[in-house]
Predicted model as a PDB file, atoms N, CA, C, CB and O in Angstrom, pLDDT in the B-factor column:
MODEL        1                                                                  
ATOM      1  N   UNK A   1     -12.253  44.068   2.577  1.00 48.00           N  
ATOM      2  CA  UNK A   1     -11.462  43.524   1.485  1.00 48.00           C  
ATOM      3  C   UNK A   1     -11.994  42.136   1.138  1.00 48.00           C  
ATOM      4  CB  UNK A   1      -9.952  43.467   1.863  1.00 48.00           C  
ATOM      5  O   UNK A   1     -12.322  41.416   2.081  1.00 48.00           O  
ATOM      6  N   UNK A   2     -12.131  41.624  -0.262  1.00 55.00           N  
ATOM      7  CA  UNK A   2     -12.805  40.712  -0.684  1.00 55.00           C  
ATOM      8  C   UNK A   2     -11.378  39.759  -1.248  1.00 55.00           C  
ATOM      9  CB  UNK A   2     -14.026  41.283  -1.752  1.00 55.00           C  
ATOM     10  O   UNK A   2     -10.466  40.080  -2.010  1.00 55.00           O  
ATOM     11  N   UNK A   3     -11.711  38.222  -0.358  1.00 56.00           N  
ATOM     12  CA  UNK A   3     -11.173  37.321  -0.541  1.00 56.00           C  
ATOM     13  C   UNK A   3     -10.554  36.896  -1.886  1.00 56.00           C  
ATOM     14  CB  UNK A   3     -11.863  36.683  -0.108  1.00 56.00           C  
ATOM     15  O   UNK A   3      -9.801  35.924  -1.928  1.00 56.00           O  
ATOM     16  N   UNK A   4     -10.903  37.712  -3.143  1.00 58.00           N  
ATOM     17  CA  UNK A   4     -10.506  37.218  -4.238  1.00 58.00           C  
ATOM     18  C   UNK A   4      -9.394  38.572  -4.547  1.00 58.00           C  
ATOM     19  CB  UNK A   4     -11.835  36.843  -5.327  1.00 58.00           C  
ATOM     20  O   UNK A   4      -8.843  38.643  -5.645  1.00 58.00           O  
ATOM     21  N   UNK A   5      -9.230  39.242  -3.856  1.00 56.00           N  
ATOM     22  CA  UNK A   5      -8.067  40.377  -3.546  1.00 56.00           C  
ATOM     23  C   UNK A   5      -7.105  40.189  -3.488  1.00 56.00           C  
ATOM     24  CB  UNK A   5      -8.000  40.990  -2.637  1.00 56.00           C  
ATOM     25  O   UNK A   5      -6.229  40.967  -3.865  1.00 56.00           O  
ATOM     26  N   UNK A   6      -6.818  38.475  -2.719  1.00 59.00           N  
ATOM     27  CA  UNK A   6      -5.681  38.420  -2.349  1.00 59.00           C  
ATOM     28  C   UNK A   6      -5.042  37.206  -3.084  1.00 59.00           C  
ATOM     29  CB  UNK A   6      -5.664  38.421  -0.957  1.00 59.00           C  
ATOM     30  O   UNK A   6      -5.651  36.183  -3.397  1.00 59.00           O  
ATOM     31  N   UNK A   7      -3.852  37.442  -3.292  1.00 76.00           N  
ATOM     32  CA  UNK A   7      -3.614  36.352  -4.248  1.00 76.00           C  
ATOM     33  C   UNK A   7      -2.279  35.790  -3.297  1.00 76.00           C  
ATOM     34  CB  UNK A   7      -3.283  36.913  -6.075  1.00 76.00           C  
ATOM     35  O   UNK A   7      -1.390  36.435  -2.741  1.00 76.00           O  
ATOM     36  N   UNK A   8      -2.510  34.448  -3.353  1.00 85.00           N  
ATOM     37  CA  UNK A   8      -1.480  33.853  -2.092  1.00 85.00           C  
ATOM     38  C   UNK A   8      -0.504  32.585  -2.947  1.00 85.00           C  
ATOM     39  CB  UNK A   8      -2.651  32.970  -0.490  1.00 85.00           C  
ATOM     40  O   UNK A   8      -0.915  31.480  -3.299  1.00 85.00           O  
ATOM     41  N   UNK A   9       0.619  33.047  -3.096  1.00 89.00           N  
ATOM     42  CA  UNK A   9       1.447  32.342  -4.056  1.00 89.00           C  
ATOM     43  C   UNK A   9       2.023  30.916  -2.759  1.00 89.00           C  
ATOM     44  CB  UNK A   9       2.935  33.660  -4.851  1.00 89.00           C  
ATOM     45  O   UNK A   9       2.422  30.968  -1.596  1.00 89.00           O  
ATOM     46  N   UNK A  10       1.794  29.825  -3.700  1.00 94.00           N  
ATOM     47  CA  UNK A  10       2.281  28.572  -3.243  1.00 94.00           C  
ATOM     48  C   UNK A  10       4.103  28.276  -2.979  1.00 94.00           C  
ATOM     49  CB  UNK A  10       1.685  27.610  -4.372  1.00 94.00           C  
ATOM     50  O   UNK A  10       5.027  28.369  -3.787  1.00 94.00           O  
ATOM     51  N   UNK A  11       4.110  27.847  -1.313  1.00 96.00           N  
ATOM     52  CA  UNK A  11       5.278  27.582  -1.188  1.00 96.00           C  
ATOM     53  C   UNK A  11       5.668  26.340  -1.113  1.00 96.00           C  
ATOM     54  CB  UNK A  11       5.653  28.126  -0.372  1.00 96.00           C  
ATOM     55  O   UNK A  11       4.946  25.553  -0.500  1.00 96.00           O  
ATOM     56  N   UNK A  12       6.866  25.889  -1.704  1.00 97.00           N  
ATOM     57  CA  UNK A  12       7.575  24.792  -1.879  1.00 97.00           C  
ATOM     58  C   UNK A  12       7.862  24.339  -0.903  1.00 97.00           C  
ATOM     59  CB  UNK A  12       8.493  24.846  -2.503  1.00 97.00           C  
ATOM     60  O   UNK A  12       7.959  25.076   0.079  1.00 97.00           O  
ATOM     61  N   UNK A  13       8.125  22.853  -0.791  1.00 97.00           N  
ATOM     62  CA  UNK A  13       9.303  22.426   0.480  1.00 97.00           C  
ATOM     63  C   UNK A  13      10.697  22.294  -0.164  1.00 97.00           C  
ATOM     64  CB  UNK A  13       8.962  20.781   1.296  1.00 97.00           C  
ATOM     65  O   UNK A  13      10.646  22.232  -1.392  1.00 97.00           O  
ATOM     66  N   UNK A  14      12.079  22.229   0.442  1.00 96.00           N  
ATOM     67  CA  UNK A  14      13.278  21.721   0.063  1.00 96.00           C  
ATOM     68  C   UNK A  14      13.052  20.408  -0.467  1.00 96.00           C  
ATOM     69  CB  UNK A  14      14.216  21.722   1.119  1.00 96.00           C  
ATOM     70  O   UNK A  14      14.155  20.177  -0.961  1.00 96.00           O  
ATOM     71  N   UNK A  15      12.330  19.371  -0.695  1.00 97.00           N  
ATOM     72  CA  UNK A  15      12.227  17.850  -1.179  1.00 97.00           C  
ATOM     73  C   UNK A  15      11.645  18.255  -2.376  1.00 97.00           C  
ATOM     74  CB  UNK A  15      11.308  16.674  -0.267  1.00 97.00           C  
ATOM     75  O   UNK A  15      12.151  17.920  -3.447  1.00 97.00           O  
ATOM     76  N   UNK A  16      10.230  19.217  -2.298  1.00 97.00           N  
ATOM     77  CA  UNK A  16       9.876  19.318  -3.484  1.00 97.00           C  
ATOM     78  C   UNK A  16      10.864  20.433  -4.771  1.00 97.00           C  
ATOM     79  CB  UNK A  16       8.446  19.722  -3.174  1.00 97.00           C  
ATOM     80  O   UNK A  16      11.004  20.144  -5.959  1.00 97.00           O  
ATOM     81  N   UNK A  17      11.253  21.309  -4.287  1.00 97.00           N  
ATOM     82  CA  UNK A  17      12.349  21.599  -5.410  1.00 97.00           C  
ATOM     83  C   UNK A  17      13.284  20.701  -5.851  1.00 97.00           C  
ATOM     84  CB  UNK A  17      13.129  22.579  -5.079  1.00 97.00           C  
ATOM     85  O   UNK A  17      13.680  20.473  -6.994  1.00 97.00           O  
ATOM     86  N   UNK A  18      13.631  20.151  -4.643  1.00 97.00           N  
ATOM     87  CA  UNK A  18      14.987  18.968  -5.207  1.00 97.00           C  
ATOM     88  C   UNK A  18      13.955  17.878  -6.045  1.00 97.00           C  
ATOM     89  CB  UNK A  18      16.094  17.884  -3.500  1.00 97.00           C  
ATOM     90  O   UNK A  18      14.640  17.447  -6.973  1.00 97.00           O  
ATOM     91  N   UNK A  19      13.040  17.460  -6.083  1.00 97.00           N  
ATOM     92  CA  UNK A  19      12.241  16.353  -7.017  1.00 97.00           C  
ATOM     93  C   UNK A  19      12.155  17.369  -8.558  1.00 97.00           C  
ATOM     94  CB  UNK A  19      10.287  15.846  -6.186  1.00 97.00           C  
ATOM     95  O   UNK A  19      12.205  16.809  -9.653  1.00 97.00           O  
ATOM     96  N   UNK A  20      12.002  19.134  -8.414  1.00 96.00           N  
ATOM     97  CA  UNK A  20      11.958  19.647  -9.705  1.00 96.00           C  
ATOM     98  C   UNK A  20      13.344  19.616 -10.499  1.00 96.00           C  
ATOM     99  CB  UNK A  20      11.444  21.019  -9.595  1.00 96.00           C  
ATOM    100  O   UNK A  20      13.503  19.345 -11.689  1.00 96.00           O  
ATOM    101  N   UNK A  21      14.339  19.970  -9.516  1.00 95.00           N  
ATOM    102  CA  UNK A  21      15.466  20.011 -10.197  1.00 95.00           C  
ATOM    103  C   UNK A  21      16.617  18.995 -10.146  1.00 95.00           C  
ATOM    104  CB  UNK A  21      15.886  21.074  -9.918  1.00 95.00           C  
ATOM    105  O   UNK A  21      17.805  19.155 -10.425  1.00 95.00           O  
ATOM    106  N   UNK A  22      15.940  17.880  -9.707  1.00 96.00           N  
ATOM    107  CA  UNK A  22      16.510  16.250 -10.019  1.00 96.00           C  
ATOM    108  C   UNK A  22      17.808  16.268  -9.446  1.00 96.00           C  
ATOM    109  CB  UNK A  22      16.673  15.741 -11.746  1.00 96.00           C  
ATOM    110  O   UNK A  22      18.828  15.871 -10.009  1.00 96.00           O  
ATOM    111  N   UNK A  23      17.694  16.976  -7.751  1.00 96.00           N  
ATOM    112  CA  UNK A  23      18.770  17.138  -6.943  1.00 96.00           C  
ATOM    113  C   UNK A  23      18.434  16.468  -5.459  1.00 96.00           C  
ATOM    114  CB  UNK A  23      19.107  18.681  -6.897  1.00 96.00           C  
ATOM    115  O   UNK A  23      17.230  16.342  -5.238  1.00 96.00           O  
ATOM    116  N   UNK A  24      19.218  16.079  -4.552  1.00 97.00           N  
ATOM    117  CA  UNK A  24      19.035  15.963  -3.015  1.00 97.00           C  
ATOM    118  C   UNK A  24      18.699  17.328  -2.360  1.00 97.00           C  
ATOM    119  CB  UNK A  24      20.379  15.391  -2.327  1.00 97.00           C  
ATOM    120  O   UNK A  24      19.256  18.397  -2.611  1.00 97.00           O  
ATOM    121  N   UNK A  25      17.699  17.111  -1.483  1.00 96.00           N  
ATOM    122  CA  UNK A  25      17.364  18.267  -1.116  1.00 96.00           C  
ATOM    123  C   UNK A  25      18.164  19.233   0.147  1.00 96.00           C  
ATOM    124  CB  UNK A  25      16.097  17.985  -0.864  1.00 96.00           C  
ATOM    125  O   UNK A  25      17.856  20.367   0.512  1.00 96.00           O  
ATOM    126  N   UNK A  26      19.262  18.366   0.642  1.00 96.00           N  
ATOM    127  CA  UNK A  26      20.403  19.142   0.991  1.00 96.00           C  
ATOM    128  C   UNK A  26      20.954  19.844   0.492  1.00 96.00           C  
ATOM    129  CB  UNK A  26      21.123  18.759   1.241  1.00 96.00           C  
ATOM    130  O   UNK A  26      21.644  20.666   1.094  1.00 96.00           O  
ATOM    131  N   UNK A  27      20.830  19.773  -1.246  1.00 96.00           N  
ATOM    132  CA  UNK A  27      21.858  20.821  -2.252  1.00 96.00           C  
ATOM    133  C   UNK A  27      20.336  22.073  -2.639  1.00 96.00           C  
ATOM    134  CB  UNK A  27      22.767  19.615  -4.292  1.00 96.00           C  
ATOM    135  O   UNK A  27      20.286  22.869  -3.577  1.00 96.00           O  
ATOM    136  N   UNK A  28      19.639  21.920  -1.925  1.00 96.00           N  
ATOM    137  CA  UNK A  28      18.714  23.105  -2.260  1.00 96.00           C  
ATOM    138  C   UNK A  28      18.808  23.678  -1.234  1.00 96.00           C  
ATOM    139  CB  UNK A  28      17.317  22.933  -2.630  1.00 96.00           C  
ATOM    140  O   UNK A  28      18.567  24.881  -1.342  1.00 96.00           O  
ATOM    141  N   UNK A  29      19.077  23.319  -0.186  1.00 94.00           N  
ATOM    142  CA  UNK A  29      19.465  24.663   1.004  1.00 94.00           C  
ATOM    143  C   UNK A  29      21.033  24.858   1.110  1.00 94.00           C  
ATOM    144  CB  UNK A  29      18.891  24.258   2.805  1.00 94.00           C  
ATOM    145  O   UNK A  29      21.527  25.453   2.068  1.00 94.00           O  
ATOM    146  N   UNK A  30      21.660  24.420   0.257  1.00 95.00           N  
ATOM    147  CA  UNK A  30      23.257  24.860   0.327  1.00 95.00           C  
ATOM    148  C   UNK A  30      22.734  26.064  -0.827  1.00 95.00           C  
ATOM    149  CB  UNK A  30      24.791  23.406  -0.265  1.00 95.00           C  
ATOM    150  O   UNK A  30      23.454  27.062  -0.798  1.00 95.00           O  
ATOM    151  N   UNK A  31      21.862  26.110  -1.597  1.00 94.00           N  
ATOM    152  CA  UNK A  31      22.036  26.847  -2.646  1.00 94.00           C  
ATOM    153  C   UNK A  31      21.044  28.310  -1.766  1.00 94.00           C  
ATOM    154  CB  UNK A  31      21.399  25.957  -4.291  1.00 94.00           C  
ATOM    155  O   UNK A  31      21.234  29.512  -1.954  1.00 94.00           O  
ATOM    156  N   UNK A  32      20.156  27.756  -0.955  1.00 94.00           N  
ATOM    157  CA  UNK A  32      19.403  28.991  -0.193  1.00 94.00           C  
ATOM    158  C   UNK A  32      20.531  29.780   0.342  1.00 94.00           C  
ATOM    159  CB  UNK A  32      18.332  28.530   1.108  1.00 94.00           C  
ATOM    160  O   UNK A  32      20.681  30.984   0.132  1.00 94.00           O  
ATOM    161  N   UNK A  33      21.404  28.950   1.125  1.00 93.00           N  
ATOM    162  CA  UNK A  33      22.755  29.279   1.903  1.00 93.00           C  
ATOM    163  C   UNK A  33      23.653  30.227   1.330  1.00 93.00           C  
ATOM    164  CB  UNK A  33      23.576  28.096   2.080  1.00 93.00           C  
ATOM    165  O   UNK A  33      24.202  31.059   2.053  1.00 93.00           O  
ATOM    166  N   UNK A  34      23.878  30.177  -0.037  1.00 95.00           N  
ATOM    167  CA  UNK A  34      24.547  30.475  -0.755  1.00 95.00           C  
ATOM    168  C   UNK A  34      24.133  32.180  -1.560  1.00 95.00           C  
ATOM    169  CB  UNK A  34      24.576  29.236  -1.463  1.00 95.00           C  
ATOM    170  O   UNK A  34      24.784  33.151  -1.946  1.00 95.00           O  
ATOM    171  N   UNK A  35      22.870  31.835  -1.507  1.00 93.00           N  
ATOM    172  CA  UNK A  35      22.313  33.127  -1.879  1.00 93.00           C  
ATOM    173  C   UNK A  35      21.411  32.658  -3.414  1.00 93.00           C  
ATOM    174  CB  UNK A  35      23.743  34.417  -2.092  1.00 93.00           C  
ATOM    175  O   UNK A  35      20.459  33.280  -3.885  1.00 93.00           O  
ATOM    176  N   UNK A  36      22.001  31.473  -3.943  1.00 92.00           N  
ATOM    177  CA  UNK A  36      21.095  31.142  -5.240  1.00 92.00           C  
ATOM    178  C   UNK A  36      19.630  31.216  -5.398  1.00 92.00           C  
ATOM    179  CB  UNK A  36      21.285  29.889  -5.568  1.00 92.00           C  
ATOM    180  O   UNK A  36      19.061  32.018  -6.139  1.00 92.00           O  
ATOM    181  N   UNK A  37      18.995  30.242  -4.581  1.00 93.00           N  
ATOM    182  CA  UNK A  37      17.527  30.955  -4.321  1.00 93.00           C  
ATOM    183  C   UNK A  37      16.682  31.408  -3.066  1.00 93.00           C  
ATOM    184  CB  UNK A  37      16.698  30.170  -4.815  1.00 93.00           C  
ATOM    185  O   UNK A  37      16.690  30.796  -1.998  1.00 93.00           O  
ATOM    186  N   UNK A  38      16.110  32.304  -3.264  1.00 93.00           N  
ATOM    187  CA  UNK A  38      15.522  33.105  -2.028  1.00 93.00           C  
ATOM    188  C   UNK A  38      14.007  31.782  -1.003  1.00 93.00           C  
ATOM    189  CB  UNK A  38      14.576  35.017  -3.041  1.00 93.00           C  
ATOM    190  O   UNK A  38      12.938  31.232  -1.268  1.00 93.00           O  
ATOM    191  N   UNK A  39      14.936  31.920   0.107  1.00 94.00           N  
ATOM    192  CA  UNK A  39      14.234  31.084   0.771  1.00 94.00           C  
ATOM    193  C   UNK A  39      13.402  32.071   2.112  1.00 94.00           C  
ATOM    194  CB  UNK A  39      15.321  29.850   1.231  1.00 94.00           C  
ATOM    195  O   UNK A  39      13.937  33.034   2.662  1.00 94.00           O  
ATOM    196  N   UNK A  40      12.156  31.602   2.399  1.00 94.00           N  
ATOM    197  CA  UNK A  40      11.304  32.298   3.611  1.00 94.00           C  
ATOM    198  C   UNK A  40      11.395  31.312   4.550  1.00 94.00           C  
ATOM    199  CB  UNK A  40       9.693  32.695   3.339  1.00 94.00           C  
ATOM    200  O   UNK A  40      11.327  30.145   4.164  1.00 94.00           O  
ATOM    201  N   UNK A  41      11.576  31.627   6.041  1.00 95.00           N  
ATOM    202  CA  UNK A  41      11.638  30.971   6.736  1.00 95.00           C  
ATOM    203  C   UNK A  41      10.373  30.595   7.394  1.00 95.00           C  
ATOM    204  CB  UNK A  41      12.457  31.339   7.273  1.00 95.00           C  
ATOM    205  O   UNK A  41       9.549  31.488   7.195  1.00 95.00           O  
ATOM    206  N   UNK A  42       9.799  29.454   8.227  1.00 95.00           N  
ATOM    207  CA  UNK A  42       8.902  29.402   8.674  1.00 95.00           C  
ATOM    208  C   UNK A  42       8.481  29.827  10.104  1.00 95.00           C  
ATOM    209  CB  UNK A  42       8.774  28.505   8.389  1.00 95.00           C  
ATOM    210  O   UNK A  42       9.294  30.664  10.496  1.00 95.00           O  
ATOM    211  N   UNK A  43       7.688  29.621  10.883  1.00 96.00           N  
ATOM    212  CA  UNK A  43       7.874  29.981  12.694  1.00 96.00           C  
ATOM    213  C   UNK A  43       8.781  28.911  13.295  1.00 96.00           C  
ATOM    214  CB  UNK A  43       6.234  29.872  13.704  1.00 96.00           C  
ATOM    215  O   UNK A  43       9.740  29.223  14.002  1.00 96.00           O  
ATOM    216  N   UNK A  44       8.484  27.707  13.020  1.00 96.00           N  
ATOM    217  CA  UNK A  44      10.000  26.523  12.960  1.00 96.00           C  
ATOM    218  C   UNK A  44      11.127  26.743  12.486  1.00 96.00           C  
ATOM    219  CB  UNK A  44       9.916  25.352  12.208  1.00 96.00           C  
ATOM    220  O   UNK A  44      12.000  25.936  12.806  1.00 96.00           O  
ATOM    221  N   UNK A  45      11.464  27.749  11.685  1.00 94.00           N  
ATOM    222  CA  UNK A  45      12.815  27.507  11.198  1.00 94.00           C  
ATOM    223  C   UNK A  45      12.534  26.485   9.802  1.00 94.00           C  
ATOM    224  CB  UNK A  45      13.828  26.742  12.521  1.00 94.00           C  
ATOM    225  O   UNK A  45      13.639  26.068   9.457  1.00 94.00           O  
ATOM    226  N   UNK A  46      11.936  26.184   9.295  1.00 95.00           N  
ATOM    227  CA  UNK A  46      12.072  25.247   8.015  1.00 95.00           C  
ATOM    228  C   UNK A  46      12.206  26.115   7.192  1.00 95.00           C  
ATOM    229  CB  UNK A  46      10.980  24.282   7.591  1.00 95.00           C  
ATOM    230  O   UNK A  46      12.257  27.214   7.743  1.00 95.00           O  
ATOM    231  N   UNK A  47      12.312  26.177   5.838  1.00 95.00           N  
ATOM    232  CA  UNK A  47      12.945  27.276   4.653  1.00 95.00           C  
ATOM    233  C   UNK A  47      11.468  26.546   3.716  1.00 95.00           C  
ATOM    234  CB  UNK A  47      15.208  26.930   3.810  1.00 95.00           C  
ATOM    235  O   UNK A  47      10.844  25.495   3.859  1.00 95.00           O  
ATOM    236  N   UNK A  48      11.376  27.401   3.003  1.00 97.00           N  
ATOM    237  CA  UNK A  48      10.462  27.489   2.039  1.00 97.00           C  
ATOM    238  C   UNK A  48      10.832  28.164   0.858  1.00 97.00           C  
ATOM    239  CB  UNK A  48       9.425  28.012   2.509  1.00 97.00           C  
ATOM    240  O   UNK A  48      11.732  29.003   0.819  1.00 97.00           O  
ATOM    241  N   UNK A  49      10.052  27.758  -0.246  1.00 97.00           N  
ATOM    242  CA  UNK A  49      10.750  28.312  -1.440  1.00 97.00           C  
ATOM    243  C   UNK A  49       9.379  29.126  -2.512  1.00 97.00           C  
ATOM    244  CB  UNK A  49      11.668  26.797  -2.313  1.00 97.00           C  
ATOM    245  O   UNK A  49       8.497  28.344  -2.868  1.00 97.00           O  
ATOM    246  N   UNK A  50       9.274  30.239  -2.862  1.00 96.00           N  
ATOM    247  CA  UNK A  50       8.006  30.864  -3.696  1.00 96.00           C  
ATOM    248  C   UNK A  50       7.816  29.750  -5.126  1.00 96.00           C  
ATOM    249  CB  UNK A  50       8.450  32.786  -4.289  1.00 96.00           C  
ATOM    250  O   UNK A  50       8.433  29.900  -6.181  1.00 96.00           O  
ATOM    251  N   UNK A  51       7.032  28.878  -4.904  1.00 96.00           N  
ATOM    252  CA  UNK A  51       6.628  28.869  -6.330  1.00 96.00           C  
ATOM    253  C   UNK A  51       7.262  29.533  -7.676  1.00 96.00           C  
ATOM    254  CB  UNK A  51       5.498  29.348  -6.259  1.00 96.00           C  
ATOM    255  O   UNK A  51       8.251  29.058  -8.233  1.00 96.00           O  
ATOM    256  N   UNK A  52       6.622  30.600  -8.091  1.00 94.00           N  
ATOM    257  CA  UNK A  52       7.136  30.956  -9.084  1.00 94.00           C  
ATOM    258  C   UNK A  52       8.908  31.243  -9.402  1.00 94.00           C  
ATOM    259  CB  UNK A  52       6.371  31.931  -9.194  1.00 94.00           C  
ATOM    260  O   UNK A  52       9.643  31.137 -10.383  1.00 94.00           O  
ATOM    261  N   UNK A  53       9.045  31.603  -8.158  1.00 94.00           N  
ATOM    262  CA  UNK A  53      11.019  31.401  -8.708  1.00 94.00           C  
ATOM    263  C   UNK A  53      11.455  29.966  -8.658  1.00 94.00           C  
ATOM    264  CB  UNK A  53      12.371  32.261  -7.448  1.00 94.00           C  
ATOM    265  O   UNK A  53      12.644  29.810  -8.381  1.00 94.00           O  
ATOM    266  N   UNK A  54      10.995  29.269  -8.793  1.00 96.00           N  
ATOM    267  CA  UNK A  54      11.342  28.014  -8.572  1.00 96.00           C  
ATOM    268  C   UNK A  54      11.282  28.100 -10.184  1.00 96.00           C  
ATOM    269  CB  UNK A  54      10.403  26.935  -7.550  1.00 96.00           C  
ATOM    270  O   UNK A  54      12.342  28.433 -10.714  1.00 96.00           O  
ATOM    271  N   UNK A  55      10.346  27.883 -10.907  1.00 95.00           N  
ATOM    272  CA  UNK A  55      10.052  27.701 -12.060  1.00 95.00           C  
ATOM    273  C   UNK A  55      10.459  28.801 -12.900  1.00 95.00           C  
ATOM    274  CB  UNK A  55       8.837  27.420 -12.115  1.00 95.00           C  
ATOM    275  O   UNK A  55      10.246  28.541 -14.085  1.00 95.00           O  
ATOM    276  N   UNK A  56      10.885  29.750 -12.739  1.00 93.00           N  
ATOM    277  CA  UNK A  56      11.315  30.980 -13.088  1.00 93.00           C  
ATOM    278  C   UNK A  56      12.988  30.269 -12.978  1.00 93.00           C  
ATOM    279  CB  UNK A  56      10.721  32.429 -11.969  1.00 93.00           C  
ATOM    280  O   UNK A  56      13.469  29.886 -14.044  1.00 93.00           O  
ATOM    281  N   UNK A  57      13.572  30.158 -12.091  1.00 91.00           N  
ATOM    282  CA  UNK A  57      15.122  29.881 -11.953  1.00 91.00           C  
ATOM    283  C   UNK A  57      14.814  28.324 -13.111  1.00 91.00           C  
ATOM    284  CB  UNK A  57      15.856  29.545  -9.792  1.00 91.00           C  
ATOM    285  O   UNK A  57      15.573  28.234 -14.077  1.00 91.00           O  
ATOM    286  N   UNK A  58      14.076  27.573 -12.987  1.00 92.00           N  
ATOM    287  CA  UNK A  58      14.085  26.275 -13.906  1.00 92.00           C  
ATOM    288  C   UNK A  58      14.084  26.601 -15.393  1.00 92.00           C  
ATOM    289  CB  UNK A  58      12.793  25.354 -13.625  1.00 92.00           C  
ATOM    290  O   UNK A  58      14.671  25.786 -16.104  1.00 92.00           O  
ATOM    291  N   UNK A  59      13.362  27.961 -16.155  1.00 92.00           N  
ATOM    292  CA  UNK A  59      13.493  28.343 -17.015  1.00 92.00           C  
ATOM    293  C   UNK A  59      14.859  28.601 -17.455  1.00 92.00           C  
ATOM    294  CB  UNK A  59      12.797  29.073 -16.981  1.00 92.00           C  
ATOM    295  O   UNK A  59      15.455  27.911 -18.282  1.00 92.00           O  
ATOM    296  N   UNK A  60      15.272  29.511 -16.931  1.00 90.00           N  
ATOM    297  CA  UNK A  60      16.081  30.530 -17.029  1.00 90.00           C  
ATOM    298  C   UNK A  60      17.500  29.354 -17.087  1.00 90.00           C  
ATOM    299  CB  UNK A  60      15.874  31.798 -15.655  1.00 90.00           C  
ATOM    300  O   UNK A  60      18.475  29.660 -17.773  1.00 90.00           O  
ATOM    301  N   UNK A  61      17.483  28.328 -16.483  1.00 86.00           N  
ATOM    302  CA  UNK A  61      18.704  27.050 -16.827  1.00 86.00           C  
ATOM    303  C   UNK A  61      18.666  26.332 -17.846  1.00 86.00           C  
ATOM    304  CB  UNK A  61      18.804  25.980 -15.933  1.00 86.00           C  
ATOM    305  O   UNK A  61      19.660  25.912 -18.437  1.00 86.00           O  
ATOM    306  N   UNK A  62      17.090  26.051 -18.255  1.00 85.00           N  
ATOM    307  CA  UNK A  62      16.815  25.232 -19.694  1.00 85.00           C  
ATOM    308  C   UNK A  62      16.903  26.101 -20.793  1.00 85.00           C  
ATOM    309  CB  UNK A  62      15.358  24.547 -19.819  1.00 85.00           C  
ATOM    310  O   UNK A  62      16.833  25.617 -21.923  1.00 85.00           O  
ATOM    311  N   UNK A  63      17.045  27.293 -20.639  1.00 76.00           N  
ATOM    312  CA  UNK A  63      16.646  28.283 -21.964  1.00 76.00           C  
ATOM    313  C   UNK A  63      17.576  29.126 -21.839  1.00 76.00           C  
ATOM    314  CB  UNK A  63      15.195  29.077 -22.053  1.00 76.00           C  
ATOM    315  O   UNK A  63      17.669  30.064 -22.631  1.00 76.00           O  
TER     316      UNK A  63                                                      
ENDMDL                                                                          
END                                                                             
């Protein structure tokens, strides 16, 4: 399988969504918590957020 096969979507931190959506980044894991956006966990336990729903959920509030 050839390296350009794979397409590897960029994950967020909780600080960096809260800097997109001009929030504390405690209210971005109340909202993971909550079920609002889908968070992946790491081998630590830290939460992560997909790129594109980030900006996908940012649309979908402005429009």
């Amino acid at each position: 399988m050839d390296g350009d096969d794979m397409a590897v979507e960029r994950l967020l931190t909780p600080a960096e969504v809260a800097t997109i959506f001009r929030v504390d980044p405690k209210t971005v894991s109340r909202w993971a918590r909550s079920g609002q956006l889908h968070a992946l966990r790491t081998l630590g336990g830290h939460r992560r957020y997909p790129e594109s729903e980030i900006w996908a959920l940012l649309e979908q509030q402005q429009g």
